[in-house]
N, C-alpha and C positions, 0 to 999 in steps of 0.2 A: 504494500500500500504506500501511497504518497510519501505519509511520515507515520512511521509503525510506532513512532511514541505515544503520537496522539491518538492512533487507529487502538490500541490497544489499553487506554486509559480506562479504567472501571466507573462506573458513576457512580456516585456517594448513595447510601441508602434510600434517602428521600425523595432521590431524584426516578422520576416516568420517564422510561427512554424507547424510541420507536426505532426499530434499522429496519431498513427494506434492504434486501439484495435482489439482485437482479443483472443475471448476463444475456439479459436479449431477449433469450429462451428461460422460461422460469422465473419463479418470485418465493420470496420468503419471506416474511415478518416477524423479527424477532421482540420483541416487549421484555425492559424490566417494571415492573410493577411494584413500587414500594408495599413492604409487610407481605407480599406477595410471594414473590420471588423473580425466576426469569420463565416465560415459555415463548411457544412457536406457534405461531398460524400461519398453514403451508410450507412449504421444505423444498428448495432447490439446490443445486450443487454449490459449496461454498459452505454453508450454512454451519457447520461444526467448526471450521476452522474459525470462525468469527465467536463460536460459543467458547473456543478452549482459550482464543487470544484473550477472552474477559474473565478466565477462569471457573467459569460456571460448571460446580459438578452433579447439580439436580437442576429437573426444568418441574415449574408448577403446573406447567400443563402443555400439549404438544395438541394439536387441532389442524382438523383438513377439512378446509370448505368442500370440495366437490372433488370429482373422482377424473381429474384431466391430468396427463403427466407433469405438465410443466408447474403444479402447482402442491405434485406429490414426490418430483424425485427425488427430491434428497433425503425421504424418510429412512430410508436404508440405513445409511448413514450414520443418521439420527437416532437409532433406533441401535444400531452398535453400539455408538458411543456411550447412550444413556439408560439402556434395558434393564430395567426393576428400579430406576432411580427417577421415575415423571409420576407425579402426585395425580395429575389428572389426563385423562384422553375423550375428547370430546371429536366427534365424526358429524356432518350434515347430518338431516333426516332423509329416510330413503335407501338409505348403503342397505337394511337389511332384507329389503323385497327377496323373499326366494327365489326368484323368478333368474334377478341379477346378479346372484351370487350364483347360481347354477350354471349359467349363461358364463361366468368367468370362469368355473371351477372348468367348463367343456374349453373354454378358449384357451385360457391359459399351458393348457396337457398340449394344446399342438401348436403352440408359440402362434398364437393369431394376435398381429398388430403390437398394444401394446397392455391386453388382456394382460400375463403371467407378471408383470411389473402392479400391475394394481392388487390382483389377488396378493401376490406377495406382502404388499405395506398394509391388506386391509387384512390377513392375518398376523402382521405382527403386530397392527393397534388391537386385536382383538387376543393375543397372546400379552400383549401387557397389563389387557384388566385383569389376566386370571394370575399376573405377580402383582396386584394389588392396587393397578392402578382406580380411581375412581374414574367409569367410565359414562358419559353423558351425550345423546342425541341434540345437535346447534337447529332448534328452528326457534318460529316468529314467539317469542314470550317466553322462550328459557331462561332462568337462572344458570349461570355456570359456574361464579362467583360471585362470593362477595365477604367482602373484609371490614375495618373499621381502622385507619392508620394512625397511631397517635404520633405526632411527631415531638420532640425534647421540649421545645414552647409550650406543650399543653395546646397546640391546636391540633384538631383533627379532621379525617376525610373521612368520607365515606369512599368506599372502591366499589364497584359494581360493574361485570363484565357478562354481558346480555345477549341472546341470539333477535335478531329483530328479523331474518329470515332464514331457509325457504317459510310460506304460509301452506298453509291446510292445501288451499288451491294449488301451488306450485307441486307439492308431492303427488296431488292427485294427478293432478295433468301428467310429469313423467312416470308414475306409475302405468296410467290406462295406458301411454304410446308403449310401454313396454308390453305390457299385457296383448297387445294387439297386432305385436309382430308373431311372425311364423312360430308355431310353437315344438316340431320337432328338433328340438337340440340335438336330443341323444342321434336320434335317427339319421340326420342329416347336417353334417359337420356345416356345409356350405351357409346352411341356413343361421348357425351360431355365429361363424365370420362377417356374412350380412348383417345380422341384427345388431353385432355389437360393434361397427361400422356405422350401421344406421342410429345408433343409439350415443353415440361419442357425440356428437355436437348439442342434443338433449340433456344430454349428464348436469346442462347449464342450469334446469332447470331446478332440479334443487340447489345448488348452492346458495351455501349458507353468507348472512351479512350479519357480523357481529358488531357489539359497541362498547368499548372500554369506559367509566364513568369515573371520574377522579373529582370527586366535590364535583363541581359547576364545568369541570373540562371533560367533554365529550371527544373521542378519537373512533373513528368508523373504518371497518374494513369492509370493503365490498366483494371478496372474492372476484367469484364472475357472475355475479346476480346482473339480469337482463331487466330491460323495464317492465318489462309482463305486458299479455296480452289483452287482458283485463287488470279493472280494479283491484281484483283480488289477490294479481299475481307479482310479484319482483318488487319492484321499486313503486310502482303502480298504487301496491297493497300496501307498501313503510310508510308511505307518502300522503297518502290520502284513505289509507282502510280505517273500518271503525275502528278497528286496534290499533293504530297509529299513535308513534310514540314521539318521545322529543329525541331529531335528528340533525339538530343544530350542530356543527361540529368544529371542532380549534385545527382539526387535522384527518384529513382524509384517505385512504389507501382507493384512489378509483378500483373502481369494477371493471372487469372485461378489458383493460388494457386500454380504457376512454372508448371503446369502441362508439359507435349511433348507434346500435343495440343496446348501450346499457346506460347510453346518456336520457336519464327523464330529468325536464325541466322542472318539475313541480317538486321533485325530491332535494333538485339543489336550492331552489328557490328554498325549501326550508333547512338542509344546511348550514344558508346562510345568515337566518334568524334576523336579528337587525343587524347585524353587518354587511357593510357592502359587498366585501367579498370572502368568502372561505380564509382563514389565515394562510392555510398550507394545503396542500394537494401531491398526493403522488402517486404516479402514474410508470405502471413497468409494462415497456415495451414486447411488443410481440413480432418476433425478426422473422418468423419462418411464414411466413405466406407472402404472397406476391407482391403486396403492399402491404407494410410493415404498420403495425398501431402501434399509438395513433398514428392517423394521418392527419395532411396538413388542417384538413377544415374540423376535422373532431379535436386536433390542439388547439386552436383557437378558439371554440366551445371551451373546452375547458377552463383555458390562460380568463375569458370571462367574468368566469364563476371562481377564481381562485386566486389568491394576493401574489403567492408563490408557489409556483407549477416546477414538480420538480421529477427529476426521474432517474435511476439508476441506473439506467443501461441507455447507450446513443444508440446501439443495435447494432449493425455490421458493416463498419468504414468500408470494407474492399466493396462488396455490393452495390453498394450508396455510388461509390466511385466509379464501379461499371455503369452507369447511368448518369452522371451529371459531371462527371471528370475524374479525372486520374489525381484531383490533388482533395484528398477525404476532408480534408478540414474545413478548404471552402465552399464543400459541398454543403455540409451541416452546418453551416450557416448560415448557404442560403436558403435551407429549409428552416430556418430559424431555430437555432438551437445554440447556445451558446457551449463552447469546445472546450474542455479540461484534459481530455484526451483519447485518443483515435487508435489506441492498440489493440489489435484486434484481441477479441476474447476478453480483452481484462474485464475482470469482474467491478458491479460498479455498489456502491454502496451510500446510503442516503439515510446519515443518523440524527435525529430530532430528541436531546435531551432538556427536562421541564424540572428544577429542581420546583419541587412544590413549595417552599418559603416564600419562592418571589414569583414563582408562577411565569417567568419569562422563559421562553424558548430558546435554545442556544441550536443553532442547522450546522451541519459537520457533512464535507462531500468526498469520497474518496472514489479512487478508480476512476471509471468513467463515467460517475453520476456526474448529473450538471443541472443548470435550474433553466428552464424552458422559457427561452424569452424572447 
């Protein structure tokens, strides 16, 4: 990293700290949570190296919005490094349909796509409740925690860490589309290949949107929750459902990579509560398709709604370069992106620490995060 002195500083106990990683491909978010401890929502490659440089030897909880590689692979890892030592393991709602778990157990035996990678991570969260972890299903009205933090002054928070999605509607909806593909598995391998090909880009449809509460400072992670197709569903249903909660936030993890799919106006509009804009925003890039998220008019959507649009990964200088020149830097420029650095792979990192005393933010950028401008 940059400067390993600073990349490797611990934060004092009091202090709420966010680190996103993210190489392009993949996102992690790692949280310390005072009185808390430290844990993980989503796991990509990198992700323990970052746990060991802060010396962390238990996480309070490890959590996986939704069932898409890029936002499950570094459980492995994870899951090495930390096995019988995570107090909590929280999973979306949905992972347990039999339907889907049969459908991986057939895929996974003849290495279809990236079936045997998922079954893998969803038996070893389900091998760490039975070493004791507490295990807990993330949808719309969950408790998952909650603490009381005293700090040496005699003042105190409350902590509360809540699932505000999938809803009742979002489970149902990908449940029936699964129910309603082909139903010989066993019979017809083809059939199992297909539906869980047809079934990858639905996976969306549960993921989970959590919300960190620190007294009056709300932080949101949107996995890859979509706006839903009704009231009832995504962003749609946080936003505006009768059960709609306060979504006001100091700091946001976008959903879906800023995709138009997962941008609803009426959810940032409350966001943003009476402030003009979001304080912070961060947004991990999506390198592998043809056109890389965001793109340029879903960033500007965002830049919007957000004080400071920031992101971890610039995605793939060589790529970038076969399209607009051979020199990467003033490519990503002129895509408006301000440049820290252009080598390829490095991982990029995007850490947000809040000592709670004074409640100010301190942004720390390494690799090739950069702030979107």
């Amino acid at each position: 990293m940059d400067d390993p002195v600073k990349y490797s500083r611990k934060p004092n106990e009091d202090m709420f700290e966010l680190t996103v990683i993210g190489p392009g491909f993949g996102e992690s978010c790692v949280l310390h949570v005072p009185g808390a401890g430290w844990g993980v929502i989503d796991c990509c490659k990198g992700t323990t190296d970052y746990l060991h440089s802060q010396g962390v030897e238990n996480l309070s909880f490890a959590a996986l919005t939704h069932p898409h590689l890029d936002h499950y692979e570094g459980f492995n890892a994870l899951f090495d490094l930390y096995t019988g030592r995570i107090e909590r393991i929280w999973l979306y709602d949905g992972y347990i349909e039999q339907r889907l778990i049969r459908l991986l157990d057939v895929a996974q035996k003849n290495a279809i796509f990236n079936a045997r990678k998922l079954f893998n991570v969803l038996e070893m969260f389900a091998g760490e409740i039975k070493k004791g972890a507490k295990g807990r299903k993330i949808a719309a009205g969950t408790n998952l925690l909650s603490k009381k933090y005293q700090m040496d002054g005699g003042k105190s928070f409350e902590i509360a860490i809540d699932g505000l999605g999938p809803s009742l509607a979002d489970i149902n909806r990908f449940v029936g589309l699964l129910r309603s593909r082909p139903n010989d598995i066993d019979g017809d391998l083809s059939h199992a290949c297909a539906l869980f090909s047809l079934m990858s880009p639905e996976m969306n449809l549960v993921s989970a949107t959590i919300r960190v509460r620190i007294g009056t400072m709300n932080i949101i992670f949107g996995g890859d929750t979509l706006i839903g197709q009704t009231n009832g569903e995504g962003w749609r249903e946080i936003a505006l459902g009768t059960d709609s909660t306060d979504i006001e936030c100091d700091v946001i993890k976008v959903s879906h990579h800023g995709s138009k799919t997962s941008f609803c106006a009426e959810a940032w509009k409350r966001h943003k509560g009476e402030k003009a804009k979001v304080p912070f925003a961060i947004v991990t890039r999506f390198s592998k398709s043809k056109v890389p998220l965001p793109d340029e008019s879903e960033t500007k959507a965002l830049k919007n709604c957000a004080h400071t649009l920031l992101t971890p990964s610039i995605g793939n200088p060589r790529k970038l370069s076969k399209v607009i020149g051979t020199n990467a830097e003033k490519a990503l420029k002129r895509l408006g992106r301000k440049v820290h650095s252009v080598e390829k792979n490095k991982l990029g990192i995007v850490r947000i620490r809040i000592p709670l005393s004074t409640m100010i933010p301190n942004l720390e950028l390494f690799g090739s995060a950069s702030e979107v401008l």
